[in-house]
C-alpha positions in Angstrom: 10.4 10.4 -13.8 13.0 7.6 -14.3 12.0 4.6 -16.8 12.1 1.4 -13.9 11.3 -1.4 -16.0 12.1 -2.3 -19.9 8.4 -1.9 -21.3 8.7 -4.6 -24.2 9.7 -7.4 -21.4 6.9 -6.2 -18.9 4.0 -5.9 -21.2 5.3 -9.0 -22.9 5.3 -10.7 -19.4 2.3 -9.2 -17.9 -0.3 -12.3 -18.9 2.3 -14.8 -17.0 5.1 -17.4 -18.7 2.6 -19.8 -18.7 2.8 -23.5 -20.7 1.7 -23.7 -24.3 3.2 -27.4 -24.6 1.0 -30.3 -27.0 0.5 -33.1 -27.4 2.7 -32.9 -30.5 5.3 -32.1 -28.4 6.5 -28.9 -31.0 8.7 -26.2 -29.8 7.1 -22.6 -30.2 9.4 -20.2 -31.6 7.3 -17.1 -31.4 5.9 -16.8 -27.4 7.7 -16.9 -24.7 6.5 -19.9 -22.7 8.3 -22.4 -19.7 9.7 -24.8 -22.6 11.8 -22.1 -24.1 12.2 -19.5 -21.3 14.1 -18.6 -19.4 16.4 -20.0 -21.7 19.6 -18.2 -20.2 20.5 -16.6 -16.6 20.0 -13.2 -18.2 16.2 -14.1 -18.9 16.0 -14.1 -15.2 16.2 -10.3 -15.0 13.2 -9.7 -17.5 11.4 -12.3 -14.7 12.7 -10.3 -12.1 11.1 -6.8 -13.9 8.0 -9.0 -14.5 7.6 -10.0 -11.2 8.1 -6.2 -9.5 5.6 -5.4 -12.3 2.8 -7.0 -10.4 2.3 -4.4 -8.4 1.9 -2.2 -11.5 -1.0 -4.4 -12.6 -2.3 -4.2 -8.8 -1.8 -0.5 -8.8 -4.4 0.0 -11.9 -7.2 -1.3 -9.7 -6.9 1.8 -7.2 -9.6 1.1 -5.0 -8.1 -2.6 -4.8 -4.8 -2.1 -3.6 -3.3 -3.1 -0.2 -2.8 0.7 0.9 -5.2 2.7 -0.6 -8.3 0.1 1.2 -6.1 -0.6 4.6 -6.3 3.4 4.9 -10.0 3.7 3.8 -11.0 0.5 6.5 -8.9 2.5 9.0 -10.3 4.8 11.8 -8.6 7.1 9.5 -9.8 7.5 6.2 -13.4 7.5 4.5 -14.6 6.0 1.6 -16.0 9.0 0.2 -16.1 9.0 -3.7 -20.3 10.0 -5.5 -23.3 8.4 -3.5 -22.8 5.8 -5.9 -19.5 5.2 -4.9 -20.8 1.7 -2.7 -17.8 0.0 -3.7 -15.6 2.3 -1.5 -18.5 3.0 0.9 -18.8 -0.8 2.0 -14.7 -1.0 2.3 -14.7 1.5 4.3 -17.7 0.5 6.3 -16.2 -3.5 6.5 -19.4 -4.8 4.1 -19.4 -6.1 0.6 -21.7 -4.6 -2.1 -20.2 -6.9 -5.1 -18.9 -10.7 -4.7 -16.1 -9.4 -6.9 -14.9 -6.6 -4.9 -10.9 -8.1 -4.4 -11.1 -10.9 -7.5 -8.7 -8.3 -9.0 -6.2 -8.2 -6.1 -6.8 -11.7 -5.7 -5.3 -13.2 -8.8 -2.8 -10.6 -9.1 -1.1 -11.5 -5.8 -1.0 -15.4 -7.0 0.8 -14.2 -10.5 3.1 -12.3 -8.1 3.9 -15.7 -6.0 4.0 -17.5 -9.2 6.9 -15.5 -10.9 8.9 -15.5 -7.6 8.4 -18.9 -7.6 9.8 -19.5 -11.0 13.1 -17.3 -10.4 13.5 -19.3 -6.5 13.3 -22.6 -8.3 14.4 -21.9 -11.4 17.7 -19.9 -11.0 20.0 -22.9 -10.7 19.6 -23.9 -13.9 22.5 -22.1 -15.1 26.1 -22.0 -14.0 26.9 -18.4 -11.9 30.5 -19.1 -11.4 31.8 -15.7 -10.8 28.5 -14.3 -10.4 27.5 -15.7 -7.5 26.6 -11.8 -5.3 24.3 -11.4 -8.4 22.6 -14.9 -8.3 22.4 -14.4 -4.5 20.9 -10.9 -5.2 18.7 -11.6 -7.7 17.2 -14.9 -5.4 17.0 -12.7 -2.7 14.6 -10.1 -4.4 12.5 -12.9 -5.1 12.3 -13.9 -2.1 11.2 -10.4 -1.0 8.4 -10.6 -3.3 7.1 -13.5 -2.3 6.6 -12.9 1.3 5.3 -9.3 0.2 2.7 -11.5 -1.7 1.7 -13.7 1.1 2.0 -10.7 3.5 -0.9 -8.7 1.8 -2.6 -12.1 0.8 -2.1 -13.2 4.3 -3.2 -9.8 6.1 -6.2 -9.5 3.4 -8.0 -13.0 3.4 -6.0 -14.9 6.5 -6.1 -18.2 5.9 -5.3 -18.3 2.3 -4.0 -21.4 -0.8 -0.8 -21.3 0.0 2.4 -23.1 -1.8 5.9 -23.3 -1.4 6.9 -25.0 -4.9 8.4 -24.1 -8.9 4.2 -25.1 -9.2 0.9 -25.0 -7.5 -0.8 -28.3 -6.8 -4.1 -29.0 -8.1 -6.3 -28.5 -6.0 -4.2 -25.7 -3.7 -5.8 -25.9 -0.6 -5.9 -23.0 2.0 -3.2 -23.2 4.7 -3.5 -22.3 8.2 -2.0 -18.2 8.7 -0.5 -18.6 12.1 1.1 -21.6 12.2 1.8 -22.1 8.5 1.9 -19.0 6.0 3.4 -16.9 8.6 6.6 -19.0 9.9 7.1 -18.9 5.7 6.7 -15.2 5.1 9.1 -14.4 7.8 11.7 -17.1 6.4 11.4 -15.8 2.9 12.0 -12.1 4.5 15.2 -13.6 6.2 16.1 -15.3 2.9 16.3 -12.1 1.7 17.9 -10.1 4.0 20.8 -12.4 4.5 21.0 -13.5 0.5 21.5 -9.8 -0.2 24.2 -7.1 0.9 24.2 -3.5 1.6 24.5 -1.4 -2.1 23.8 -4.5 -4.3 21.0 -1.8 -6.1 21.0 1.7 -6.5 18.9 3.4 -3.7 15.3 4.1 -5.6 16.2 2.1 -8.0 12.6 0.1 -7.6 14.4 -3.4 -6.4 14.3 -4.4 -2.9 17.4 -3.7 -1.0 19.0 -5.6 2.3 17.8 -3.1 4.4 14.0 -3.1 3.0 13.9 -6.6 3.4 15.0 -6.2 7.5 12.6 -3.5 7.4 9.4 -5.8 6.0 10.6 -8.6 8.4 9.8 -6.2 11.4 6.4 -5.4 10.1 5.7 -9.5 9.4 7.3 -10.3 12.5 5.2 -7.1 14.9 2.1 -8.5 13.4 2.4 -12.1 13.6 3.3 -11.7 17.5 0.8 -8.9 17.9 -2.5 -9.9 15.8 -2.1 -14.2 16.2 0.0 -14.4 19.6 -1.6 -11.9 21.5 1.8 -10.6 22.7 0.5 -7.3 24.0 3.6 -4.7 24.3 5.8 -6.4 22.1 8.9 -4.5 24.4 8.2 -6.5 27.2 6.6 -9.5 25.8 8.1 -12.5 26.2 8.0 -14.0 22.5 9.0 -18.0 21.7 11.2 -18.5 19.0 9.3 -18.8 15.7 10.5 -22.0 14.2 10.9 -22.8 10.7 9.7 -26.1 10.2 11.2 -26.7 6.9 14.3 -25.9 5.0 14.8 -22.9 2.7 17.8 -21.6 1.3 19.4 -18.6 3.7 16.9 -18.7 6.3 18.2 -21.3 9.2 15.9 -22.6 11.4 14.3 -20.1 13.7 13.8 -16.3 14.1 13.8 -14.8 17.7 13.2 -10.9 18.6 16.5 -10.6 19.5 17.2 -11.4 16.1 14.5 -9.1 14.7 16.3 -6.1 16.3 19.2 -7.0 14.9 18.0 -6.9 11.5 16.4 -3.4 12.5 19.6 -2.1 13.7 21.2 -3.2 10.5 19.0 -1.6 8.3 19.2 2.0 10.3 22.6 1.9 10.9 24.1 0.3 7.2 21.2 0.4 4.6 21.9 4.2 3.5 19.0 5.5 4.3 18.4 8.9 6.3 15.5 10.7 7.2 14.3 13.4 4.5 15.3 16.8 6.5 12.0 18.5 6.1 8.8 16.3 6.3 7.2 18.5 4.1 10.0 17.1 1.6 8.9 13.7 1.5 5.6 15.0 -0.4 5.2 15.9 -4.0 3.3 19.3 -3.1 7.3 21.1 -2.6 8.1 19.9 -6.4 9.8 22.6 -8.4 6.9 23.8 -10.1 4.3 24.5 -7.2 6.5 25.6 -4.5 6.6 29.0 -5.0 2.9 29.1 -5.3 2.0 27.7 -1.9 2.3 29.6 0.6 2.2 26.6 3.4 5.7 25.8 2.0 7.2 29.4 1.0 9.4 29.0 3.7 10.8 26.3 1.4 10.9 27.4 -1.2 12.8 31.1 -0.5 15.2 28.8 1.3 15.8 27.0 -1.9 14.4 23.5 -0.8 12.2 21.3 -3.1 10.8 18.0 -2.7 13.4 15.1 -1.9 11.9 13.6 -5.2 11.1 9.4 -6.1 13.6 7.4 -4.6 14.9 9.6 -2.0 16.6 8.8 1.1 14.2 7.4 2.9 12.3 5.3 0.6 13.0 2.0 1.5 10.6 0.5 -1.1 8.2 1.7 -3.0 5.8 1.3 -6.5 7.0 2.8 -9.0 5.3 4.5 -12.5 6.7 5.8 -15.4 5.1 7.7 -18.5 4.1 4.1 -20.1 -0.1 4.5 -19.3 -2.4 3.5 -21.5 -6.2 2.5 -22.2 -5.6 -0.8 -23.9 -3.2 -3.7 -22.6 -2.5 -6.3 -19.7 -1.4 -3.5 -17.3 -3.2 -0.5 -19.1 -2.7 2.8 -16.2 -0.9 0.4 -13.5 1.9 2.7 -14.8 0.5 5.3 -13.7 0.1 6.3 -9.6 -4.1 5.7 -10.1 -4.4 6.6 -6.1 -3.3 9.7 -6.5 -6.4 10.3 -9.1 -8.7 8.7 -6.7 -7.8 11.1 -3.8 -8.0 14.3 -5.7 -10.6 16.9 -4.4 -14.3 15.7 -5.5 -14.9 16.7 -9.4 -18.0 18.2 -10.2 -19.9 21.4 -9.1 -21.5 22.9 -5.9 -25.3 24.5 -6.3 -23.4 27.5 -7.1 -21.3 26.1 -10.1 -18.5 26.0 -8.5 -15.5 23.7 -9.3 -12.8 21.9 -7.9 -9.3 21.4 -9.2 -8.5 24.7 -11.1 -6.8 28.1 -9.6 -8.6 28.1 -6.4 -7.9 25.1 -4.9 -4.3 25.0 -6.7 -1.4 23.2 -6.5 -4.1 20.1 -5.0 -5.9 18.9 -8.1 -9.5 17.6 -8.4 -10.3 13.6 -8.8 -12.7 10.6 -7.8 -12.8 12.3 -4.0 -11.9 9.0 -2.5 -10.3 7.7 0.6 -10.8 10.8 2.3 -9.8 12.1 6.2 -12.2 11.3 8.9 -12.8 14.0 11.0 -11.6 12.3 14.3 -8.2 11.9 13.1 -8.3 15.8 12.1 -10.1 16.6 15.6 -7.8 14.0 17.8 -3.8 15.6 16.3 -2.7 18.8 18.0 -2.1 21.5 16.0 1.4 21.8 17.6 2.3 18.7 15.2 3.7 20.1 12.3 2.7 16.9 10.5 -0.9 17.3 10.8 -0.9 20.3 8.2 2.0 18.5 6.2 -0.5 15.5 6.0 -3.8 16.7 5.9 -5.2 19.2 3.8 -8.3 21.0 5.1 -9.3 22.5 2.1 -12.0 25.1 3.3 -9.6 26.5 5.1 -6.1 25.9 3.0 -8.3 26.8 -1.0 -9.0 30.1 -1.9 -12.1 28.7 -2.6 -13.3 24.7 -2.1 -16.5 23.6 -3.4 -18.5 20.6 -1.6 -19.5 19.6 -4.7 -23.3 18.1 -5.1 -22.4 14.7 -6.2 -20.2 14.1 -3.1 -20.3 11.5 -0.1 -18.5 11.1 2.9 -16.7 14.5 2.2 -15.6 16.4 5.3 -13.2 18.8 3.2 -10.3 17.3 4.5 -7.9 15.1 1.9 -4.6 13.4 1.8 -1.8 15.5 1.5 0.6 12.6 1.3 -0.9 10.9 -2.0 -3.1 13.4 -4.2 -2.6 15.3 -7.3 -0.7 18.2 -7.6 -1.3 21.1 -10.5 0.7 24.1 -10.9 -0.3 27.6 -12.8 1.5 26.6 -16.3 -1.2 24.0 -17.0 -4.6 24.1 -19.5 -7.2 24.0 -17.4 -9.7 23.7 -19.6 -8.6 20.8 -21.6 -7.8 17.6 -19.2 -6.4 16.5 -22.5 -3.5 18.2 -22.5 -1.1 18.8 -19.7 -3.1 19.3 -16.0 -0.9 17.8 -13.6 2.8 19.2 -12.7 4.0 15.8 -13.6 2.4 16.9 -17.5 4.4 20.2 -17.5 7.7 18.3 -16.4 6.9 15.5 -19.2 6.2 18.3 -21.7 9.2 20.8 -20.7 11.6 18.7 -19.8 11.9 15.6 -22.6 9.8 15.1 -26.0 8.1 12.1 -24.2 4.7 11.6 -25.8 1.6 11.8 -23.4 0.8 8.1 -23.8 -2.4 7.8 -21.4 -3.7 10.8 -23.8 -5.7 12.3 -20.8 -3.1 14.1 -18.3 -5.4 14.5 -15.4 -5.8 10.6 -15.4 -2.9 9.6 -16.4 0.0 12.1 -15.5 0.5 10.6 -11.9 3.9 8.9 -11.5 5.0 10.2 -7.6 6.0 6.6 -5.7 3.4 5.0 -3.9 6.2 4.7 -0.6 5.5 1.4 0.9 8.3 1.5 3.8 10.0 4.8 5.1 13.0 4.7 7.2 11.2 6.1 9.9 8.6 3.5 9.9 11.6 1.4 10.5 12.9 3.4 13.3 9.1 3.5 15.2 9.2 -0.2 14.9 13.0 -0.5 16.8 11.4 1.7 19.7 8.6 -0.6 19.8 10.5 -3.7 20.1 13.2 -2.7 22.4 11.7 -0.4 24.5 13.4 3.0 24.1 13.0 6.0 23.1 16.1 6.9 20.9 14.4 6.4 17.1 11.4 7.8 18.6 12.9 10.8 19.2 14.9 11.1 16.2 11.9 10.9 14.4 10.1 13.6 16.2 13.0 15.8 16.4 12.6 15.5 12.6 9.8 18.0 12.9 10.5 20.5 15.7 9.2 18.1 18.5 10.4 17.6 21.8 12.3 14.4 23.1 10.1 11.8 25.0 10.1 9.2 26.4 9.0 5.2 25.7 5.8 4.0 26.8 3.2 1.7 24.5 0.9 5.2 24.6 3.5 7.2 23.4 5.1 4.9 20.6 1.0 4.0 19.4 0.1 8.0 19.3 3.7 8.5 17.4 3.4 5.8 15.0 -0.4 7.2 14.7 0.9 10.6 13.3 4.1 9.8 11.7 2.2 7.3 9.3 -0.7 8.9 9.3 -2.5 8.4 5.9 0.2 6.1 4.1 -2.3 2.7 5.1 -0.3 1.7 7.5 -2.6 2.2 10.4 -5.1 -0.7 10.2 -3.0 -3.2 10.5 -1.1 -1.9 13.3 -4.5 -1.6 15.3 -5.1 -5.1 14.5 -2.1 -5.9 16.1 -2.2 -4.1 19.0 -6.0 -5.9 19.3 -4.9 -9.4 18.8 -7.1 -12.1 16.8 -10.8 -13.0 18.5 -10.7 -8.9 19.9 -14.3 -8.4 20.1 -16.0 -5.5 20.0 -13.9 -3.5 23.0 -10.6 -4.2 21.8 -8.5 -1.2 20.2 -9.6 -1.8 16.5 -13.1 -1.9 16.9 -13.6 0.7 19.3 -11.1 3.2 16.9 -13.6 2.0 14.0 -16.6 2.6 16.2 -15.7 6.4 17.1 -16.4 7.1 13.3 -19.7 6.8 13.6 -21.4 10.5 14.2 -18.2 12.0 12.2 -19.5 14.7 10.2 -18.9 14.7 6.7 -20.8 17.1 3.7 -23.0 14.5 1.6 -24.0 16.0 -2.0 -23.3 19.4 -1.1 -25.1 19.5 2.9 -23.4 18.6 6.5 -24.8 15.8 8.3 -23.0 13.1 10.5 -22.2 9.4 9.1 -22.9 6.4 10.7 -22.5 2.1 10.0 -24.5 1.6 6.8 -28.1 -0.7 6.0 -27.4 -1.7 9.8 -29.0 -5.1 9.3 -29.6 -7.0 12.8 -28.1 -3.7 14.7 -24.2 -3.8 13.0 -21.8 -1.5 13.4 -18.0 -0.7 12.5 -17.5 -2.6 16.1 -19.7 -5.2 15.4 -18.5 -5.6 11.8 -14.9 -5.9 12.9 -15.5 -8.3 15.8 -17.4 -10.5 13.5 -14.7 -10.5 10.7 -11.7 -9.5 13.2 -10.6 -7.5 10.3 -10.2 -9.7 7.2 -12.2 -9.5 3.6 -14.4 -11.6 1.9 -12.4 -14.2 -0.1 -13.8 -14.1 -3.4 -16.6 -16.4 -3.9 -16.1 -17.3 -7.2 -13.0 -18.4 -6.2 -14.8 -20.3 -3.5 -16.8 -22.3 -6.3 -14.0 -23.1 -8.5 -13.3 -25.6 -6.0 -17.1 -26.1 -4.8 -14.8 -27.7 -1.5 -15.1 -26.6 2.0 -12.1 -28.7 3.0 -10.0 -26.7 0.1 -10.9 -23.5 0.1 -14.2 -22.0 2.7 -15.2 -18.4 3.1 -14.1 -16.2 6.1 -16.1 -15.6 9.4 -18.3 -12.9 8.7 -18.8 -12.7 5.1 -21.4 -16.1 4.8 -24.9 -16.4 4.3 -26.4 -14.8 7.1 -23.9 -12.4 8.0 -25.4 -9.8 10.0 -24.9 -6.2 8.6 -22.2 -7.6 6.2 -24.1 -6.6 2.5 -24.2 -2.8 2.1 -27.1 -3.2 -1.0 -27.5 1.1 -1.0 -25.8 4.0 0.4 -24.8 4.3 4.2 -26.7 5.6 6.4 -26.7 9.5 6.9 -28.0 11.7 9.6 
């Protein structure tokens, strides 16, 4: 596991460089504060690791972050998790059971657009004569990070506070998505991708590179045009010019499709990324110590392959953890992959006393049981896809012996091959205090690193969470141009015969390619458009969950649209909110200002079906 980020700088950086000037006007010699720091142009590289290590601090809050609740609010995933679990049952069900369910996410994304801030306004405080390709670099990573914020900010709340300044106004008010956050997320992804060049950073490396920001671009650009212009099939759309109406450094004044594609192209053809050569590679179920024990990959392994590892070829960017987890601190087990814990199989027993997580279910290890598969994702994939066993595990089947444990919900004993934990046969299973997880035996075998988290099942979880694959990339050129070629490339990947383009065919490709990585919500959103109703794409996708089966505390019975108050339903639920989460209402009365800062359609007094106050509702 490689060490991304200096720990001292992040933890020293992880409340924020925030004021601490007086009245007495003294200079504080002990705390790093914005009188004293950054004081030189190397400070601006501990900013830089603080600001990437936002999405550390978002990562510790699993069932908050961007892609572990865009897959469970998906047609794709369930909640899942105890019948306690209501947290993860009303995210997955498009209700609220706490006011507080995103305040975490919330006020980490705005210390994420406050640090890029500070390097994009602050960087020209000192002289970079010779340096310039590492001032342009290092500005264009921020900019990156910014529109990342505002992306999941953006494609979370909608109409969000919003600010393009080294400081936020008091009061911030909320800005309009489609005609003023988005035209600025798109420039700050152009910012970066022309700020940058090709092999400024090491591939995996954990910065953003050229060819990620192109990539991130596409997806900002796809949705914008899909979900607020309606565009349809964005291949033979015919898309105005989105128009930058202000001036930022590296961005001109206006981004066309044409222009998108070309940034595509770029990245596929000069970033340095390649598709992984096995898809079964790209997951950590081929690493070193459980491949010869699986017999889904033996194949593999006897040819001598093993997983493509963090950082590999086609990880274009990613979060990344290292063996710095803990129980106390600012960022406590964001160092840690925490959604990999939450998708293990179930923990606890079935009437019978039988476990989860030990040699019968091995090399998938046992956890929270949470964003789980929904059965019509499972029932809808041919089994001639290769990917569908490479991303799904159906563990009654795949286990020498599962257990539907008694305390579980939503549980249709199929998981997520793509992000769960991984055991292997050298590890205690009796004592989750010492080494569980594969990524314990490689921390214990390979280095005297000390098991910091002291509780390896927990803590020993340090695969990337992959936020853009190349191949993402390559679906999204087929999409926008019309053809076939990526497409195919792709498929061909795994076995699969060429075909050709149509919006069916690129949808049902970009359906099982991604399946699973949290990518799929948002791309039925788009291909809905905003004001959808209860017929378009997204809601009916959402609707066909309703009847799935799935085993609830140890019996089968079907799941459908819980406490359905005034006749809701997944459809309902996403017309009414076309897709976007309750703003957090203390946030709301902080401001106690409806022309500052209002609560989403959907979510206000009254709401129909919108408070989830027990357990869903099961057949």
């Amino acid at each position: 596991m490689k060490k991304i980020y200096t720990i001292a700088i992040a933890a020293l950086l992880a409340t924020g460089v925030t004021s601490c000037e007086n009245a007495l006007d003294t200079q504080n010699y002990t705390e790093a504060n914005t009188s004293n720091f950054p004081a030189s142009a190397n400070d601006l590289n501990k900013e830089l690791a603080a600001l990437y290590g936002v999405m550390n601090q978002i990562s510790q809050t699993a069932n908050e972050t961007p892609w572990l609740v865009n897959h469970i609010m998906a047609d794709e995933g369930n909640g899942g998790g105890s019948a306690s679990s209501t947290k993860i049952h009303a995210i997955g069900h498009l209700m609220y059971n706490q006011e507080d369910m995103f305040d975490n996410l919330w006020k980490r994304i705005y210390v994420g657009i406050a640090r890029a801030n500070a390097i994009i306004y602050g960087v020209d405080a000192f002289d970079w004569t010779g340096q310039e390709k590492e001032r342009d670099q290092m500005v264009g990573e921020a900019y990156f990070m910014r529109g990342l914020f505002y992306l999941w900010g953006a494609q979370f709340w909608g109409d969000i506070p919003a600010y393009w300044a080294a400081g936020a106004p008091d009061p911030c008010p909320q800005q309009d998505a489609e005609t003023v956050i988005y035209p600025h997320i798109l420039a700050d992804f152009v910012s970066a991708a022309n700020l940058m060049n090709h092999g400024m950073t090491t591939m995996g490396d954990g910065h953003a590179t050229k060819a990620a920001a192109e990539g991130m671009l596409a997806r900002a650009y796809m949705f914008y045009e899909g979900f607020y212009k309606k565009a349809g099939e964005l291949a033979s759309a015919s898309l105005a010019d989105v128009v930058f109406n202000f001036e930022q450094e590296g961005a001109g004044t206006s981004l066309s499709k044409a222009q998108v594609i070309s940034y595509v192209e770029d990245a596929i053809n000069n970033g340095g990324y390649s598709l992984v050569e096995d898809y079964r590679l790209l997951w950590q179920y081929t690493n070193k110590y459980t491949i010869q024990d699986y017999d889904y990959v033996k194949d593999l392994a006897e040819a001598g392959k093993v997983w493509a590892g963090n950082g590999n070829c086609e990880e274009m960017f990613q979060v990344q953890y290292m063996n710095s987890g803990g129980w106390s601190g600012n960022i406590q087990m964001g160092f840690t992959n925490q959604v990999s814990l939450y998708t293990g199989l179930r923990n606890g027993n079935d009437s019978e006393g039988n476990e989860n997580g030990k040699e019968n279910t091995m090399p998938f290890g046992q956890g929270w049981g949470q964003g789980l598969v929904n059965t019509t994702l499972w029932d809808d994939w041919s089994d001639d896809d290769p990917r569908k066993k490479a991303t799904i595990l159906n563990a009654p089947e795949e286990c020498k012996k599962f257990a539907f444990v008694t305390n579980c919900s939503e549980d249709a004993g199929l998981y997520n091959k793509k992000w769960m934990p991984i055991t292997c046969s050298k590890s205690h299973w009796n004592d989750v205090n010492s080494v569980y997880t594969w990524w314990g035996v490689l921390r214990s075998e390979s280095s005297t690193a000390a098991n910091n988290n002291k509780n390896s099942f927990q803590g020993d979880h340090f695969a990337d969470m992959v936020l853009l694959r190349l191949a993402d990339v390559m679906l999204m050129h087929s999409e926008l141009t019309g053809t076939a070629t990526q497409m195919n490339k792709v498929r061909a990947r795994v076995g699969l015969p060429a075909t050709t383009y149509s919006w069916k065919n690129i949808k049902d490709e970009r359906r099982w390619e991604l399946a699973c990585e949290g990518i799929r919500y948002n791309d039925l959103r788009r291909w809905s458009g905003k004001n959808g109703g209860v017929n378009c794409e997204a809601a009916a996708a959402l609707q066909r969950q309703d009847g799935s089966r799935v085993n609830y505390k140890g019996h089968w019975t079907v799941m459908h649209h819980g406490q359905a108050v005034g006749g809701s339903s997944w459809a309902q639920r996403y017309a009414d909110t076309d897709g976007f989460v309750m703003i957090p209402p203390a946030q709301i009365a902080i401001t106690n200002d409806e022309t500052v800062l209002k609560q989403n359609p959907g979510w206000g007094a009254g709401a129909h079906g919108a408070n989830m106050t027990g357990t869903p509702i099961y057949d």
